[in-house]
Structures are given as structure tokens and as C-alpha cells.
GURO-285416 format. One record per atom (N, C-alpha, C, CB): residue in three letters; chain; atom name; x, y, z. Coordinates in steps of 0.05 Angstrom, whole numbers, plus 5000, padded with zeros to 4 digits. Glycine has a CB too. Layout:
<recs>
ALA;A;CA;X;Y;Z
...
</recs>
This chain:
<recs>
UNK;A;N;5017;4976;5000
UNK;A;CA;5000;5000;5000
UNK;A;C;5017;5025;5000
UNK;A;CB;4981;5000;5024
UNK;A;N;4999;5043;4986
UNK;A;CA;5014;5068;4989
UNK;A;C;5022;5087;5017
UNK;A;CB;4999;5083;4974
UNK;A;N;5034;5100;5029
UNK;A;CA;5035;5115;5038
UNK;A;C;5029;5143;5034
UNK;A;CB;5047;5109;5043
UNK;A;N;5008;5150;5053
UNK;A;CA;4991;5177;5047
UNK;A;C;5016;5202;5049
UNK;A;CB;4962;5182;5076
UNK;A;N;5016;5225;5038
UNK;A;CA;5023;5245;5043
UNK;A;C;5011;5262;5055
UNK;A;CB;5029;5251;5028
UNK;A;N;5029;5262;5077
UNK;A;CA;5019;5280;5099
UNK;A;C;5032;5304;5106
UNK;A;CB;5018;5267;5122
UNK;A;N;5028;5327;5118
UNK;A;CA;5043;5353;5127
UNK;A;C;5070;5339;5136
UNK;A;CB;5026;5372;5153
UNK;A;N;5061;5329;5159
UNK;A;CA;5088;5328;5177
UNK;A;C;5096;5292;5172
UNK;A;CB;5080;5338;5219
UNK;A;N;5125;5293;5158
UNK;A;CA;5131;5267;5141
UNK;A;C;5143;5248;5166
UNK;A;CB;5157;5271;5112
UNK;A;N;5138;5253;5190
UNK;A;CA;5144;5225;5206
UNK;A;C;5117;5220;5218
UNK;A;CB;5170;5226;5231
UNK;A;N;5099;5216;5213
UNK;A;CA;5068;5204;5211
UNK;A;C;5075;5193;5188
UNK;A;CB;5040;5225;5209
UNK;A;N;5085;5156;5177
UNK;A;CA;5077;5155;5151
UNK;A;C;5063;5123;5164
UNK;A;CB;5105;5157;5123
UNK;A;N;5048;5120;5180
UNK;A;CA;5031;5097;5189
UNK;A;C;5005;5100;5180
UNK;A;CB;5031;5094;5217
UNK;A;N;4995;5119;5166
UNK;A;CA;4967;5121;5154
UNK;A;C;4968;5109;5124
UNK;A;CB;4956;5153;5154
UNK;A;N;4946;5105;5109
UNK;A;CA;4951;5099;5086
UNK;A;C;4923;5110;5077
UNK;A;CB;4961;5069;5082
UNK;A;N;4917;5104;5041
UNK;A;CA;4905;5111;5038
UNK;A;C;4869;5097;5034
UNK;A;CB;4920;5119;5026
UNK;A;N;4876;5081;5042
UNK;A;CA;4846;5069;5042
UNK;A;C;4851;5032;5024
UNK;A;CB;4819;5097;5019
UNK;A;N;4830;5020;5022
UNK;A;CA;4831;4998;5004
UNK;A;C;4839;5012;4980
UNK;A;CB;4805;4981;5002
UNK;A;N;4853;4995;4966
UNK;A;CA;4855;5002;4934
UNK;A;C;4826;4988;4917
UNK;A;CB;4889;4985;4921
UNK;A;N;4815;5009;4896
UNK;A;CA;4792;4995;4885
UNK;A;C;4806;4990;4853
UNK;A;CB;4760;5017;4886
UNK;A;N;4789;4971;4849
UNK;A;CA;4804;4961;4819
UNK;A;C;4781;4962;4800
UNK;A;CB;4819;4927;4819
UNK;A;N;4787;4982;4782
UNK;A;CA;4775;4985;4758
UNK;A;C;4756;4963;4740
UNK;A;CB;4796;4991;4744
UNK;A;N;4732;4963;4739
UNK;A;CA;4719;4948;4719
UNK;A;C;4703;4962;4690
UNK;A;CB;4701;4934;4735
UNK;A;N;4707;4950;4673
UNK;A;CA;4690;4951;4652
UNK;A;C;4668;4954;4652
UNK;A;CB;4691;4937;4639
UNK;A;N;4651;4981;4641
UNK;A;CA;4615;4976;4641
UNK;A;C;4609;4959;4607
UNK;A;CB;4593;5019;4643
UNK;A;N;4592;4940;4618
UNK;A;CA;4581;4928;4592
UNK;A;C;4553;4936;4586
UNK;A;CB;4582;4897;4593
UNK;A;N;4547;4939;4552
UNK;A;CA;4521;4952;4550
UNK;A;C;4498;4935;4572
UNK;A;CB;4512;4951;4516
UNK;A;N;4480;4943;4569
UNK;A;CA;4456;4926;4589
UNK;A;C;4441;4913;4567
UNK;A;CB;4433;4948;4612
UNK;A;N;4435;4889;4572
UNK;A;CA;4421;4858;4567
UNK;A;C;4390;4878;4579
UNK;A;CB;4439;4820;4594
UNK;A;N;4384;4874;4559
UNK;A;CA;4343;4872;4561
UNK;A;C;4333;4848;4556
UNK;A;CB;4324;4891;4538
UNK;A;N;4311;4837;4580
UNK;A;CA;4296;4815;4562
UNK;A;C;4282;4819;4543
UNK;A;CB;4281;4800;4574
UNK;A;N;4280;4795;4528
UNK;A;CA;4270;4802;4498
UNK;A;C;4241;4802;4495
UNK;A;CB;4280;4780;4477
UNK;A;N;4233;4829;4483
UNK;A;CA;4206;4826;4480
UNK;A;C;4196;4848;4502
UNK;A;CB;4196;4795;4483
UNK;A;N;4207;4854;4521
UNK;A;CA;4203;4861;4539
UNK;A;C;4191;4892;4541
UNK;A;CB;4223;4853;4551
UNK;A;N;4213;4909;4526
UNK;A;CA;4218;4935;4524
UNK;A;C;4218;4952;4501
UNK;A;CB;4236;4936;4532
UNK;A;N;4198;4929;4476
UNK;A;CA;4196;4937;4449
UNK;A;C;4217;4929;4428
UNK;A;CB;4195;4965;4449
UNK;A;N;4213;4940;4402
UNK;A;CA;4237;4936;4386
UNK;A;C;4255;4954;4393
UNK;A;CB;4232;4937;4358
UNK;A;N;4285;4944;4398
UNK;A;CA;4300;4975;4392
UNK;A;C;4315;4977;4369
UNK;A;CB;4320;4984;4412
UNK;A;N;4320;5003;4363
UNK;A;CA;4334;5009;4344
UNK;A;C;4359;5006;4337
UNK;A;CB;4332;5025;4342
UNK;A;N;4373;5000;4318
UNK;A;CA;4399;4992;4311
UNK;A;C;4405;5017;4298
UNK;A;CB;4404;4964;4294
UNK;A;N;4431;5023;4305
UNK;A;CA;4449;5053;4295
UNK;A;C;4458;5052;4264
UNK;A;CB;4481;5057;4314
UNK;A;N;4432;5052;4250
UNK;A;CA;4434;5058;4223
UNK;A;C;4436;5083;4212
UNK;A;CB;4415;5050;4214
UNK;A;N;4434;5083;4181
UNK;A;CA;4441;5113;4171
UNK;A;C;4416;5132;4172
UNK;A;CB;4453;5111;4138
UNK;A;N;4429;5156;4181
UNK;A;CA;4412;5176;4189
UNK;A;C;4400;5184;4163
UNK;A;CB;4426;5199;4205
UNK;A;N;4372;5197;4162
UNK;A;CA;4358;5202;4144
UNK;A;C;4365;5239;4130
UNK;A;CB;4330;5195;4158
UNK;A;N;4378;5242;4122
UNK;A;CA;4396;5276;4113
UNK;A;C;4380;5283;4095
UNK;A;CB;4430;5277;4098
UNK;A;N;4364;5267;4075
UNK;A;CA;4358;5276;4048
UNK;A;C;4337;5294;4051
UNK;A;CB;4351;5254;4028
UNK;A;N;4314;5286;4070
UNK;A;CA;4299;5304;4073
UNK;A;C;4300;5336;4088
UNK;A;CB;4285;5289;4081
UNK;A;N;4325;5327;4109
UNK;A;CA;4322;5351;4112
UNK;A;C;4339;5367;4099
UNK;A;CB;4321;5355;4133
UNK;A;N;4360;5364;4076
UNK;A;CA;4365;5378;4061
UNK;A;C;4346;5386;4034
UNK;A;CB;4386;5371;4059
UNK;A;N;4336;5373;4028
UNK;A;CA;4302;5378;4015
UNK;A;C;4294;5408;4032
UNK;A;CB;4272;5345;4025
UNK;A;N;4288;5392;4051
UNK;A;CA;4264;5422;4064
UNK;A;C;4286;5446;4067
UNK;A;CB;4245;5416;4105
UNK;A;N;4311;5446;4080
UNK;A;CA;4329;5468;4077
UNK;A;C;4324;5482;4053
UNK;A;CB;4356;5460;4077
UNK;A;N;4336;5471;4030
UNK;A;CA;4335;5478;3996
UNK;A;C;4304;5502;3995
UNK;A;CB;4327;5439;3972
UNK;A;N;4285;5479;4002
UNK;A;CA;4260;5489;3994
UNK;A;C;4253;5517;4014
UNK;A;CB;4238;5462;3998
UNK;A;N;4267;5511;4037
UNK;A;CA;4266;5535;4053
UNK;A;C;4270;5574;4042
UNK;A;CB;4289;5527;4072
UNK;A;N;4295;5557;4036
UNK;A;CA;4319;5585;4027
UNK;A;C;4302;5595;4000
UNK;A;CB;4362;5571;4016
UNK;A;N;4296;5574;3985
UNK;A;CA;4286;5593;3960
UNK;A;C;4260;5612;3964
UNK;A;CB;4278;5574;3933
UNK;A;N;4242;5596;3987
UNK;A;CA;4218;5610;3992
UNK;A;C;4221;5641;4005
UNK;A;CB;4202;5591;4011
UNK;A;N;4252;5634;4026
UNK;A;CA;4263;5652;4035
UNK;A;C;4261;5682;4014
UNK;A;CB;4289;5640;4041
UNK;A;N;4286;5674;3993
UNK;A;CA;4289;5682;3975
UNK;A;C;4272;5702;3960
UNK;A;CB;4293;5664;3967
UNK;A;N;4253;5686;3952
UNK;A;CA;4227;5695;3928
UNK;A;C;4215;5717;3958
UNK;A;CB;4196;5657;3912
UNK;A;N;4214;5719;3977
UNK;A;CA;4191;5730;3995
UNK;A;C;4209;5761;3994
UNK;A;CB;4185;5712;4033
UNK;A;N;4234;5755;4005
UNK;A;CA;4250;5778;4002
UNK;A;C;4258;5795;3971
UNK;A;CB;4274;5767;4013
UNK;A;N;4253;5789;3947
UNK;A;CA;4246;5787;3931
UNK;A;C;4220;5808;3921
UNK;A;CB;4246;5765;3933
UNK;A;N;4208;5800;3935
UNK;A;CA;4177;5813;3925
UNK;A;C;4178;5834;3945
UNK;A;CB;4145;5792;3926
UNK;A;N;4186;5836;3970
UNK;A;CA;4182;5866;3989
UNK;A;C;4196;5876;3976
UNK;A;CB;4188;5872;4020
UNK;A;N;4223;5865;3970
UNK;A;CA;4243;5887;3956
UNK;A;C;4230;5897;3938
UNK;A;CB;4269;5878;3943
UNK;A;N;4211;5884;3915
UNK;A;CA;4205;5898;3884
UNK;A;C;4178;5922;3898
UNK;A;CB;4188;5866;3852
UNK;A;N;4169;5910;3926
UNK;A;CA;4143;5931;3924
UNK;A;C;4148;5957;3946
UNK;A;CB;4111;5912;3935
UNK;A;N;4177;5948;3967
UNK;A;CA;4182;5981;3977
UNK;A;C;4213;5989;3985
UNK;A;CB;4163;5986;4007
UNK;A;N;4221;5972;3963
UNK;A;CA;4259;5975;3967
UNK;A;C;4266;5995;3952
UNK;A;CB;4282;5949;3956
UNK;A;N;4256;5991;3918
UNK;A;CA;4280;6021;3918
UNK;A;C;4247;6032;3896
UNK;A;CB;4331;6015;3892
UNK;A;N;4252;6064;3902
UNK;A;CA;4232;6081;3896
UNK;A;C;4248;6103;3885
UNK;A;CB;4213;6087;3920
UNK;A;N;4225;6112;3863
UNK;A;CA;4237;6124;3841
UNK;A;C;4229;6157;3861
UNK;A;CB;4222;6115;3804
UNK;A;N;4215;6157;3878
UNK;A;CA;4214;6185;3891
UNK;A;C;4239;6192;3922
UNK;A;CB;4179;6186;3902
UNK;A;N;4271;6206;3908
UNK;A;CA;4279;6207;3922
UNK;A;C;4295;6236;3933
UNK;A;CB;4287;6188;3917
UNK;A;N;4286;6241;3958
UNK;A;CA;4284;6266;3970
UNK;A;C;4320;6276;3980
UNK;A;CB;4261;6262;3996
UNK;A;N;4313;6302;3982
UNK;A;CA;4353;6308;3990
UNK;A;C;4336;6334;4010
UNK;A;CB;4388;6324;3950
UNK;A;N;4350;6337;4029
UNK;A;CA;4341;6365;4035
UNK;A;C;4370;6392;4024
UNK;A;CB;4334;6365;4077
UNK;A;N;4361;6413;4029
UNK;A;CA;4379;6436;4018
UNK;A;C;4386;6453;4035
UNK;A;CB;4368;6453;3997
UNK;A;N;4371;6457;4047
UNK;A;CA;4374;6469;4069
UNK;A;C;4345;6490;4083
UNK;A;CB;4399;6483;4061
UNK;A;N;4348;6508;4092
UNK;A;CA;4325;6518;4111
UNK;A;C;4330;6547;4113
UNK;A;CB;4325;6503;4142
UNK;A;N;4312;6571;4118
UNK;A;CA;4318;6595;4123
UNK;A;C;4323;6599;4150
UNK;A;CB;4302;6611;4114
UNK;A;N;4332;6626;4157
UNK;A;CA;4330;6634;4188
UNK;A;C;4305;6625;4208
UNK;A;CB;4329;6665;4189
UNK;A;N;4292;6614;4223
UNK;A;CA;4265;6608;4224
UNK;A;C;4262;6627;4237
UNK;A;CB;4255;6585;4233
UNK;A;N;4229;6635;4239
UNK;A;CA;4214;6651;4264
UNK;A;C;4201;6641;4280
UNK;A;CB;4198;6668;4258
UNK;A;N;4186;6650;4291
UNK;A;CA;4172;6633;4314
UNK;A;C;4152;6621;4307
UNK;A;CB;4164;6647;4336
UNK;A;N;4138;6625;4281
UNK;A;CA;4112;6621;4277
UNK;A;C;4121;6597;4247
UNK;A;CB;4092;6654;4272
UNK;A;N;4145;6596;4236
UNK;A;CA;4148;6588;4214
UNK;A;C;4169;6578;4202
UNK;A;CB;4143;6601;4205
UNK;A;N;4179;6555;4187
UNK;A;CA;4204;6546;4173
UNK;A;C;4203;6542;4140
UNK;A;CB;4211;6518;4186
UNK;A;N;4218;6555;4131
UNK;A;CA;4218;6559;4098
UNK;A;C;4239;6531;4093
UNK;A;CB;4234;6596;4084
UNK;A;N;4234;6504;4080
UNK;A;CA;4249;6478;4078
UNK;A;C;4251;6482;4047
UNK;A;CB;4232;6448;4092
UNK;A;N;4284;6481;4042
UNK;A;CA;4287;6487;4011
UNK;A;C;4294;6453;4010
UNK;A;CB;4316;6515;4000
UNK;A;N;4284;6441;3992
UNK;A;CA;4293;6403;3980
UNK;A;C;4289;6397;3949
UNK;A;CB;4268;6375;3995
UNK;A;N;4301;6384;3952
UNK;A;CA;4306;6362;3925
UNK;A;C;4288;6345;3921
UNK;A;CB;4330;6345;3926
UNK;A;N;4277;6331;3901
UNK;A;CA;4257;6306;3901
UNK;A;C;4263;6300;3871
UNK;A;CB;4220;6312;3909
UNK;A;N;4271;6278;3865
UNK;A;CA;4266;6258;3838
UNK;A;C;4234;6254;3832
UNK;A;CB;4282;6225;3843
UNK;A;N;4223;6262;3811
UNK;A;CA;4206;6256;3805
UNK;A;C;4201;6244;3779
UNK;A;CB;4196;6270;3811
UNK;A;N;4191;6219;3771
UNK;A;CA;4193;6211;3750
UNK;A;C;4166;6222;3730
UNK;A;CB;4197;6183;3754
UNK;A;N;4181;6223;3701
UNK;A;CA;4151;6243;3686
UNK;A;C;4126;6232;3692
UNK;A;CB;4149;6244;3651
UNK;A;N;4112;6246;3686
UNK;A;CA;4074;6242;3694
UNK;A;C;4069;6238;3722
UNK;A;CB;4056;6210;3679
UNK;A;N;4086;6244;3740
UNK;A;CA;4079;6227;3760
UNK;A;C;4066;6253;3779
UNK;A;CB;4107;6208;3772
UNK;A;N;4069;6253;3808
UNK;A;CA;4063;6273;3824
UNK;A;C;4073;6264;3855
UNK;A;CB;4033;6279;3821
UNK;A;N;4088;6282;3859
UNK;A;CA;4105;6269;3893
UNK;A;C;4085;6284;3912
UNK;A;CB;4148;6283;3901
UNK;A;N;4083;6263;3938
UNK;A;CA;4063;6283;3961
UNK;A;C;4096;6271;3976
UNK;A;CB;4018;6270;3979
UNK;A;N;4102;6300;3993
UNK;A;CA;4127;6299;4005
UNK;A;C;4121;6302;4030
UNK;A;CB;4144;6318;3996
UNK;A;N;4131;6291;4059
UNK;A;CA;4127;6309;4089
UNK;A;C;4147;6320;4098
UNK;A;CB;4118;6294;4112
UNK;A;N;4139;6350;4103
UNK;A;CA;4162;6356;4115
UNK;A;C;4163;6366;4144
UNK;A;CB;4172;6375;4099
UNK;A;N;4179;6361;4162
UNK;A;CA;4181;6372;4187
UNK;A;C;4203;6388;4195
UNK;A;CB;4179;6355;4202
UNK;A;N;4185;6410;4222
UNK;A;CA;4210;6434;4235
UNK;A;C;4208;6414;4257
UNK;A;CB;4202;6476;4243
UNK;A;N;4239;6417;4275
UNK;A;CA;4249;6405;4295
UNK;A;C;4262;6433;4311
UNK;A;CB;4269;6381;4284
UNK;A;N;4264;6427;4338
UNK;A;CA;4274;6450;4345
UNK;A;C;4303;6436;4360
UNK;A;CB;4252;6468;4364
UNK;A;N;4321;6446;4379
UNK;A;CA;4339;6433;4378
UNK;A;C;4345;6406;4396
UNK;A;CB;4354;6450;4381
UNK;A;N;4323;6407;4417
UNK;A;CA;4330;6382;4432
UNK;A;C;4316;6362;4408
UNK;A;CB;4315;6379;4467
UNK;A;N;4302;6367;4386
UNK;A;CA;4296;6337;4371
UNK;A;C;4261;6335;4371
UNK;A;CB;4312;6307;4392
UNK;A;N;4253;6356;4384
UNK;A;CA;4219;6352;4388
UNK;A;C;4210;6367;4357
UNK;A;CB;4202;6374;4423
UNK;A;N;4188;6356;4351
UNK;A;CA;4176;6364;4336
UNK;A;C;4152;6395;4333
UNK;A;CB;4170;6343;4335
UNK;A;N;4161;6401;4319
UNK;A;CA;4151;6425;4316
UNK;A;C;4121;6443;4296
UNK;A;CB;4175;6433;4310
UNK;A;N;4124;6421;4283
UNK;A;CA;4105;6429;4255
UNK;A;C;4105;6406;4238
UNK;A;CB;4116;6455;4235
UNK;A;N;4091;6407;4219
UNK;A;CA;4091;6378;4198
UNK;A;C;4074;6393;4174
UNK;A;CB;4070;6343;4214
UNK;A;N;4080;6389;4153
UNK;A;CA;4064;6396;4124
UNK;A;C;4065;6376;4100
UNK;A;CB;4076;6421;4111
UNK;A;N;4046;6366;4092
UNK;A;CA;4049;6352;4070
UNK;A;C;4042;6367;4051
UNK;A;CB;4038;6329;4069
UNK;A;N;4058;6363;4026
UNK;A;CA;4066;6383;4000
UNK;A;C;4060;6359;3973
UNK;A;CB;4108;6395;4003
UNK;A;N;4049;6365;3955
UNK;A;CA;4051;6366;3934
UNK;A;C;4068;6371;3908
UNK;A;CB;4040;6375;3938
UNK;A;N;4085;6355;3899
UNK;A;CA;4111;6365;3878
UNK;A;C;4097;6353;3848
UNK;A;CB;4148;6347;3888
UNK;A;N;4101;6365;3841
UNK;A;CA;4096;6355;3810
UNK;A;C;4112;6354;3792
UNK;A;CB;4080;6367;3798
UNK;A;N;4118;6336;3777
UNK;A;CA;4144;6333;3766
UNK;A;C;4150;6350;3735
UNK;A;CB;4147;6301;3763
UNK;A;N;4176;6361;3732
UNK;A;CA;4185;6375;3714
UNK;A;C;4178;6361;3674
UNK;A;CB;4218;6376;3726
UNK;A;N;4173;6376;3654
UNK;A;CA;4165;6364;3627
UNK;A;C;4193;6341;3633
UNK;A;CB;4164;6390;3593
UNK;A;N;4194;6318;3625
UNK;A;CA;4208;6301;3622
UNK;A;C;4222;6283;3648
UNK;A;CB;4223;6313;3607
UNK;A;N;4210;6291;3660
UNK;A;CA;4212;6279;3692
UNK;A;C;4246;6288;3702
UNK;A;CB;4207;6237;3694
UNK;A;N;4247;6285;3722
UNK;A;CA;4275;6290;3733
UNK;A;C;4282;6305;3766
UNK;A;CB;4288;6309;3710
UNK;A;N;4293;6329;3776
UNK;A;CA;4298;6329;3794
UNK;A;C;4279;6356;3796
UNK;A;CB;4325;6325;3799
UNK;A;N;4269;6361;3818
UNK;A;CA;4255;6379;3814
UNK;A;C;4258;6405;3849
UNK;A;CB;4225;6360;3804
UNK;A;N;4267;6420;3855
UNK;A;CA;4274;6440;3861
UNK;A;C;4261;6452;3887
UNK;A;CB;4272;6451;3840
UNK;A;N;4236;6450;3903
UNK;A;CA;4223;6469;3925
UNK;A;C;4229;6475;3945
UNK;A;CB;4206;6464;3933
UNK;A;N;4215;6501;3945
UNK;A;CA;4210;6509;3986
UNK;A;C;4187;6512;3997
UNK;A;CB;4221;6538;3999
UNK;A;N;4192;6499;4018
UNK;A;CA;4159;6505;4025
UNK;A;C;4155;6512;4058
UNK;A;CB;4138;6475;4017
UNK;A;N;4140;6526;4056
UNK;A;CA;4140;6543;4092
UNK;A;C;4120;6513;4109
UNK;A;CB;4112;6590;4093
UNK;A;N;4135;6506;4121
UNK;A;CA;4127;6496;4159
UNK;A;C;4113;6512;4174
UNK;A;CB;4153;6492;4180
UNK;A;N;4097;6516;4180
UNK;A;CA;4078;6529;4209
UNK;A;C;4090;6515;4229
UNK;A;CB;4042;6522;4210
UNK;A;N;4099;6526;4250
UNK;A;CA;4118;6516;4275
UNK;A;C;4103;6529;4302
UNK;A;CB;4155;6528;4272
UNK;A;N;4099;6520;4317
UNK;A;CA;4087;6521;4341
UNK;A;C;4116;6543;4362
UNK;A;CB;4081;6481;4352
UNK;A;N;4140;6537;4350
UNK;A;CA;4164;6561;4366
UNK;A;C;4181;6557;4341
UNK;A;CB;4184;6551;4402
UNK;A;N;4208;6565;4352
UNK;A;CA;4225;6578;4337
UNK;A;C;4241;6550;4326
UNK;A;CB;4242;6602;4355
UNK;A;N;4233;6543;4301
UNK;A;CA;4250;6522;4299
UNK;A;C;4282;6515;4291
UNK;A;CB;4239;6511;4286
UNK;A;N;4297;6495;4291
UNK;A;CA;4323;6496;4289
UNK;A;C;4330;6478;4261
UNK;A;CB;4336;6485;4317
UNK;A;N;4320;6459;4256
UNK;A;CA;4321;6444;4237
UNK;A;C;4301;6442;4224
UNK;A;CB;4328;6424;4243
UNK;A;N;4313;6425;4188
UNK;A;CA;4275;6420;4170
UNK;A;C;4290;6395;4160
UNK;A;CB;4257;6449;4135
UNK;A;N;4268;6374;4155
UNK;A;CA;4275;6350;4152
UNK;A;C;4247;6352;4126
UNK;A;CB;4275;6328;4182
UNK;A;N;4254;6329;4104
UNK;A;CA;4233;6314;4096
UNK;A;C;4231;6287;4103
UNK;A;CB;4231;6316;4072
UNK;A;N;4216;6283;4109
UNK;A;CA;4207;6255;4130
UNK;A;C;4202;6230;4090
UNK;A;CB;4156;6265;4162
UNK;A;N;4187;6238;4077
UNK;A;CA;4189;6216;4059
UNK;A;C;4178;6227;4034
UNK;A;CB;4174;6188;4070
UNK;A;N;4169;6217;4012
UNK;A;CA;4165;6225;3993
UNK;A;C;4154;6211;3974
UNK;A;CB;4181;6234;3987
UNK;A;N;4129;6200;3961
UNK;A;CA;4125;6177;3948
UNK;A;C;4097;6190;3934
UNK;A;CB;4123;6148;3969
UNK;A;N;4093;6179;3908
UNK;A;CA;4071;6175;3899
UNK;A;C;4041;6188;3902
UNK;A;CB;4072;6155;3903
UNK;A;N;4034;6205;3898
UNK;A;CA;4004;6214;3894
UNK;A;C;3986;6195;3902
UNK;A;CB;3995;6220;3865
UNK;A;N;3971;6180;3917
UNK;A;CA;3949;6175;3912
UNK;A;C;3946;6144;3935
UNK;A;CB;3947;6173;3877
</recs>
């Protein structure tokens, strides 16, 4: 037997216990019949679920696809220009808008003052230039105080 390691090395009359001796676990014996059929570790079934993956991704695909064609990219696209001095009662918002020919842009525009609150809101009317293209306005905000900023919030389509 071993001798234990201990602090103080003239104590070596202790030991460490019985020695245990290692056995093998063997699977477990079921009686037969007992506990159903079991299964034997055959080949896993992959095909299908790479089927449904496949079939996944394209559905994926096609869905992303169609939001994209109905509100990803739009031919009405706004720039702002900038803004006059404001007053208390009012903001003059000079912007840009793409408008394609025949068409007619309803635009929103908002005054902000400087912490970020909102101040006024107008929706505008643009109508697009003979041959469509970029088209040029200003348009006065009614503002509740003195505003600091003019934003156009979006720009799309008549109707």
C-alpha cells in the first residue's frame, strides 16, 4: 500500500484506504420482447432535411424578393437643401425630390427644434418637371416656436 502524504513526514503509518480496481461497464442485456423493438444505429435520414432546407431558402428568397420589388428602391427620392432663418411662427424647407415624368410626389416635411421635438409637419405636393427628373422646392412649415432644423420625413407617389 501506498503511503499517504501527509504535512508532517514522520506520521507515515496512515495509508490511503483499500485500493479499488477498475471494471469495465458492459452495455445492458434487456429481456427480449420486453421493452419493444430497439433500434439499431443505422444511417441517418439527411435527404429530407436537406430537401426542406433547399425548399426553405428559395421561399426565403422569392419573399425577400417581392418586398424588395414593392418598397425597396423608389423612384421618389428626396435630399434636403437646406432651411431659412426660422421665426417663431414658421420654417421655409428648401429640397430636392426625383420625380419621374407624369407622375406627382406628396412629400412630408418637418421643423424640429433643437432638443429633437417636433415642431410642425406639412404635407406638400411636387409635381414633376416636362420630362421627369429632379425637381427643386421650398415650402414654409407652420411651427408652434422657433425652429432649428427641417427634415423631409418621405416622399412617394400621389394617391
Amino acid at each position: 500500500m501506498d503511503s499517504a502524504i501527509l504535512a508532517d513526514p514522520t506520521v507515515n503509518e496512515r495509508t490511503r484506504g483499500p485500493q479499488v480496481s477498475e471494471t469495465r461497464a458492459t452495455a445492458p442485456v434487456f429481456p427480449p420482447g420486453r421493452y419493444g423493438r430497439r433500434r439499431e444505429g443505422g444511417r441517418r435520414r439527411t435527404l429530407p432535411i436537406i430537401v426542406a432546407a433547399v425548399v426553405f431558402g428559395i421561399a426565403a428568397l422569392g419573399v425577400a424578393w417581392a418586398y424588395y420589388q414593392k418598397f425597396g428602391q423608389t423612384d421618389y427620392h428626396p435630399e434636403i437643401i437646406g432651411w431659412n432663418e426660422p421665426t417663431d411662427a414658421e420654417m421655409v424647407i428648401k429640397f430636392s425630390v426625383r420625380v419621374p415624368a407624369g407622375e406627382t410626389a406628396s412629400c412630408v416635411l418637418r421643423a424640429r427644434d433643437y432638443q429633437g421635438y417636433e415642431l410642425g409637419t406639412r404635407t406638400v405636393t411636387v409635381p414633376a418637371r416636362a420630362g421627369g427628373g429632379e425637381v427643386v422646392v421650398s415650402e414654409t412649415v407652420p411651427t408652434t416656436a422657433r425652429g432649428s432644423v427641417g427634415d423631409v420625413m418621405s416622399c412617394r407617389p400621389v394617391g
